[in-house]
C-alpha positions in Angstrom: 83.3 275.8 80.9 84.9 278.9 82.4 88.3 279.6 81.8 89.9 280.4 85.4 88.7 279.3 89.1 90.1 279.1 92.7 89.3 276.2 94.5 90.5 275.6 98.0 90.9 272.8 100.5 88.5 273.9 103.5 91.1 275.0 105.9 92.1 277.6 103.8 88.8 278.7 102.5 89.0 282.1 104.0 92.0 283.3 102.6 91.5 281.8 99.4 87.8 283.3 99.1 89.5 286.8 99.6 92.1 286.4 96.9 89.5 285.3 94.8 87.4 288.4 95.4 90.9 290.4 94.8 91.3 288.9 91.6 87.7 289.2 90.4 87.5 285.5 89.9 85.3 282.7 91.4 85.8 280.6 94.0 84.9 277.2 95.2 85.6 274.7 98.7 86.4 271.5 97.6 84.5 269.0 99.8 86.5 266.4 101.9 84.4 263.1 103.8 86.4 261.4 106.0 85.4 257.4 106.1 85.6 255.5 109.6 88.9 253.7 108.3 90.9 257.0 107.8 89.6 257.1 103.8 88.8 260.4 102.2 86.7 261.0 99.7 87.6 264.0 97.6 84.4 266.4 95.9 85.5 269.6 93.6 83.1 272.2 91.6 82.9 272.5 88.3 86.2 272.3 86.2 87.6 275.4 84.6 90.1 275.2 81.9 92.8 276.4 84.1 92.1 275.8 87.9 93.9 277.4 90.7 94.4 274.7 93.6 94.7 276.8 97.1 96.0 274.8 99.7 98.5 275.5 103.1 100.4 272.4 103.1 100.8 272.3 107.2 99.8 268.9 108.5 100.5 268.1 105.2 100.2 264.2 104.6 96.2 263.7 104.2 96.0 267.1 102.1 98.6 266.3 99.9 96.2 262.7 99.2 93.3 265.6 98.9 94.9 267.7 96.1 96.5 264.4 94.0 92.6 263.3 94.3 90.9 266.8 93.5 93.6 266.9 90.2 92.5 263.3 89.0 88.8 264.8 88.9 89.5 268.4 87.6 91.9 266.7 85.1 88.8 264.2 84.6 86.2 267.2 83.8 88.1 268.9 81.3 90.7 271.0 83.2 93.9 271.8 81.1 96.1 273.8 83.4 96.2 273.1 87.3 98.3 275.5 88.9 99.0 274.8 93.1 99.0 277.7 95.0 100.3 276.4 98.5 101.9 279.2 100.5 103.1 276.6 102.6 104.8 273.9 101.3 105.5 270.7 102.9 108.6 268.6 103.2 111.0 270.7 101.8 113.2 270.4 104.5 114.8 267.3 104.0 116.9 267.3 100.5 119.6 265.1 101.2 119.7 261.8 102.7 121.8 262.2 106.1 121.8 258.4 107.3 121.6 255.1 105.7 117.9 254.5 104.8 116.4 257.7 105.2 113.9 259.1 102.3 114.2 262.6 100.6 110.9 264.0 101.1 111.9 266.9 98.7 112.6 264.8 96.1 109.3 262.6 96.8 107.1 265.3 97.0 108.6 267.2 93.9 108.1 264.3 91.6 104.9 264.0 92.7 103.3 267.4 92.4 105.2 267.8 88.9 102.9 264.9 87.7 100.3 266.0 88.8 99.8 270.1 88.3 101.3 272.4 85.7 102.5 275.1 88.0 103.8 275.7 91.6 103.7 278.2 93.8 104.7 278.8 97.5 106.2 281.8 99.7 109.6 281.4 101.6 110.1 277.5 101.1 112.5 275.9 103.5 115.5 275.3 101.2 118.5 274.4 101.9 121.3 273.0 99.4 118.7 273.2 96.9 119.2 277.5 96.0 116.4 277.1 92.9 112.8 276.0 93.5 112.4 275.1 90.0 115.1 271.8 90.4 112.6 270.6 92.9 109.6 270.2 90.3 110.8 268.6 87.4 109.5 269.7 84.3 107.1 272.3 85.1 107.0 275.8 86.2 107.8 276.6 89.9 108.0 280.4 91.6 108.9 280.8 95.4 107.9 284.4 96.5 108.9 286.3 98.8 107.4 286.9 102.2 109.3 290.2 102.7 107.6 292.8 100.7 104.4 292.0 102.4 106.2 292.2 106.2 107.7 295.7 104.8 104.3 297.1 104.5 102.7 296.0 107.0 105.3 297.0 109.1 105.3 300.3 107.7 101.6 300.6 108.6 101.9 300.0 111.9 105.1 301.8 112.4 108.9 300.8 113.4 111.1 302.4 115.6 113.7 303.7 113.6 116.3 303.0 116.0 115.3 298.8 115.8 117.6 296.3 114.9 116.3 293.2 112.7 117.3 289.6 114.0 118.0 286.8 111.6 118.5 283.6 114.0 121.0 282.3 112.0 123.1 282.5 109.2 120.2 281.2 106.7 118.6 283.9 107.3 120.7 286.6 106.1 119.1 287.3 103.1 116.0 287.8 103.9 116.7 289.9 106.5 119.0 292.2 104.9 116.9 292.1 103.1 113.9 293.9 105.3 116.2 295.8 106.7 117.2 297.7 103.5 113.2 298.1 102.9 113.0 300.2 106.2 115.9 301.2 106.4 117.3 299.8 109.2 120.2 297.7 110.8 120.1 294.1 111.1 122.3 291.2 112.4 122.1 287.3 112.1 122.3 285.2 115.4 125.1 282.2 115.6 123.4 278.9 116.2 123.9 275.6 117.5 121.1 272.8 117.2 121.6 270.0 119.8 118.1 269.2 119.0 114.5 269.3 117.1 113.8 271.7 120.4 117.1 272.7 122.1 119.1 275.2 120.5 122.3 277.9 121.1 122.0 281.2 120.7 124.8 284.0 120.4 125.9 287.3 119.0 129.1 288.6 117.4 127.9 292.3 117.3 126.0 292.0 120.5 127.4 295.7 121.0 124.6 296.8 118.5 121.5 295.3 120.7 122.3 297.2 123.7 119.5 300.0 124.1 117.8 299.0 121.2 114.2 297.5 120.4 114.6 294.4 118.3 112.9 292.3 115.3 112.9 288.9 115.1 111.9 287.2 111.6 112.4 283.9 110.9 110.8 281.6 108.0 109.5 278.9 110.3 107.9 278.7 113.9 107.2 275.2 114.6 108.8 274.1 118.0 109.5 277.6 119.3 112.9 276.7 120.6 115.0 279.2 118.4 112.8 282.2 118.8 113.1 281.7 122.9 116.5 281.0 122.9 116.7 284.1 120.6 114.8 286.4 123.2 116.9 285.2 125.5 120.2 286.2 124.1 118.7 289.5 123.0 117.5 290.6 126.5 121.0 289.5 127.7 122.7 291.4 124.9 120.9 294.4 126.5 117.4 295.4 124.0 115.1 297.0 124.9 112.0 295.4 123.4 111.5 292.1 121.4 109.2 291.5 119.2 108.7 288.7 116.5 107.6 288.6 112.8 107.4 284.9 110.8 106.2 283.7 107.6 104.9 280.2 108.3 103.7 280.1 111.8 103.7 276.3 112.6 103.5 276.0 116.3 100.5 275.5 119.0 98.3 279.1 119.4 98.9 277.7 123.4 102.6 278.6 122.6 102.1 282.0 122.6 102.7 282.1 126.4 105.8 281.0 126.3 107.3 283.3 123.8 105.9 286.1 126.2 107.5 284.5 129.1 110.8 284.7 126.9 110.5 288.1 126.5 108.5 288.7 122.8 106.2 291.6 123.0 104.2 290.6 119.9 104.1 287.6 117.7 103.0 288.2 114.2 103.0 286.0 111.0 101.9 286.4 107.8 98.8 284.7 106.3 100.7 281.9 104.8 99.0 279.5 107.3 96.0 280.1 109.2 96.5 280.8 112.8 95.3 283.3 115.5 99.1 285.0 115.0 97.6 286.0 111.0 98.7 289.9 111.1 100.1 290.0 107.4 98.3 289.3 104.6 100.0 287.8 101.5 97.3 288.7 99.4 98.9 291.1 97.0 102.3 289.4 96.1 99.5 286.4 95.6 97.6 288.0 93.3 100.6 289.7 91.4 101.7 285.7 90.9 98.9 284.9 89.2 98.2 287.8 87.0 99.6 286.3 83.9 97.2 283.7 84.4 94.0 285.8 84.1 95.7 287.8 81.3 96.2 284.0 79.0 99.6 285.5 78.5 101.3 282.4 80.2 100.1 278.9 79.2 103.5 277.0 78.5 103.5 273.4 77.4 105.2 271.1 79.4 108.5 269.8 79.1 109.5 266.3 79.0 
């Protein structure tokens, strides 16, 4: 048996082939049949003693069956260490239960993976109360990178205005845009919002004064609707700038989308490789491969904790 592999749902067989190559290991596609009722049957390669399990978790509900399926056979075949490399991770939004009856996917989901893999990680998840990734998987090891070092450089590559502002569209956002900004060295301000709903939102500026004349970055963590980053254009032309343009982590919304966001105002939309779409400008592969490092080494093989 070997002693390391990456195996990969199929809709992210591409990126995870590439890391794969990056890290000198080998990779494999884990087979999915769909049966007339809605069924799935579940087909891996050959076990290795620790297994890396690639999988984007957007649309998340019949991969999440697909990896709880591909661990019960890797675990089966002699596989001692799953570790769950999802870029994207599902249902961390909701951590609290905000009306009578609702679930808390966070804390569903968490429980879940934490039985079932050894190790979790994921770029940029969409915390909120929670402030440490590692209270969301019990027992087990947990890492949530960060997005930013990878933007930095590939915005670096293709060059910034010096004289652009970065755009946080909300107060969550602060640190990660502060902190790109202090990567290339530029200003930055956080929008005020208001949510009236899953697609209408407010948008305003206490230091509109800074916008006016200036090209501006957007960067959020999450596109899904759209409705922020329009209303967003649409405050920052008002405010005066000269140029929008738009940079996210998890790009969740329709490719057909795109129109919109240029009828808003955004010059160019770009997210990072987190989840595959035709808006894939930034490649996470190197802050991937760093994660995993101490894995190919043997240097980090912790037991589990009750």
């Amino acid at each position: 048996m070997s002693k390391i592999v990456i195996q990969s749902l199929p809709t992210g067989a591409g990126d995870a082939k590439r890391l794969a190559a990056l890290l000198g290991l080998s990779w494999q596609e884990i087979a999915l049949h769909r049966f007339p009722d809605g069924e799935i049957r579940v087909t891996v390669g050959p076990a290795a003693s620790t297994t890396i399990l690639y999988a984007s978790l957007d649309q998340p509900n019949d991969k999440l069956i697909a990896i709880l399926f591909a661990a019960e056979a890797l675990r089966r075949a002699g596989a001692s260490r799953l570790v769950l490399l999802a870029p994207y991770l599902c249902y961390m939004r909701q951590d609290a239960a905000f009306h009578e009856g609702e679930a808390i996917s966070q804390k569903a989901v968490g429980r879940l993976f934490a039985a079932t893999v050894d190790r979790v990680i994921t770029v940029d998840a969409h915390l909120h109360r929670t402030h440490d990734i590692k209270a969301v998987f019990p027992g087990i090891e947990a890492e949530d990178l960060s997005a930013m070092p990878a933007i930095a450089d590939a915005l670096r590559k293709s060059g910034v205005d010096p004289a652009t502002v970065v755009i946080g569209p909300d107060a969550e956002s602060r640190p990660w845009v502060s902190d790109l900004a202090s990567r290339l060295g530029l200003a930055y301000t956080v929008a005020q919002k208001i949510r009236r709903g899953d697609r209408s939102v407010e948008i305003s500026f206490a230091e509109a004064a800074l916008l006016a004349g200036r090209p501006a970055l957007l960067v959020d963590d999450i596109v899904s609707s759209g409705g922020t980053l329009t209303a967003c254009a649409r405050a920052l032309k008002d405010a005066g700038a000269t140029a929008i343009d738009a940079v996210i982590t998890h790009a969740l919304f329709p490719p057909d989308m795109a129109a919109g966001f240029a009828a808003a105002g955004i010059r160019s939309v770009r997210s990072t490789s987190s989840v595959p779409h035709p808006s894939n400008a930034i490649p996470l592969d190197d802050i991937l491969a760093t994660a995993l490092h101490g894995e190919i080494d043997g240097k980090r093989f912790p037991e589990k904790t009750p």
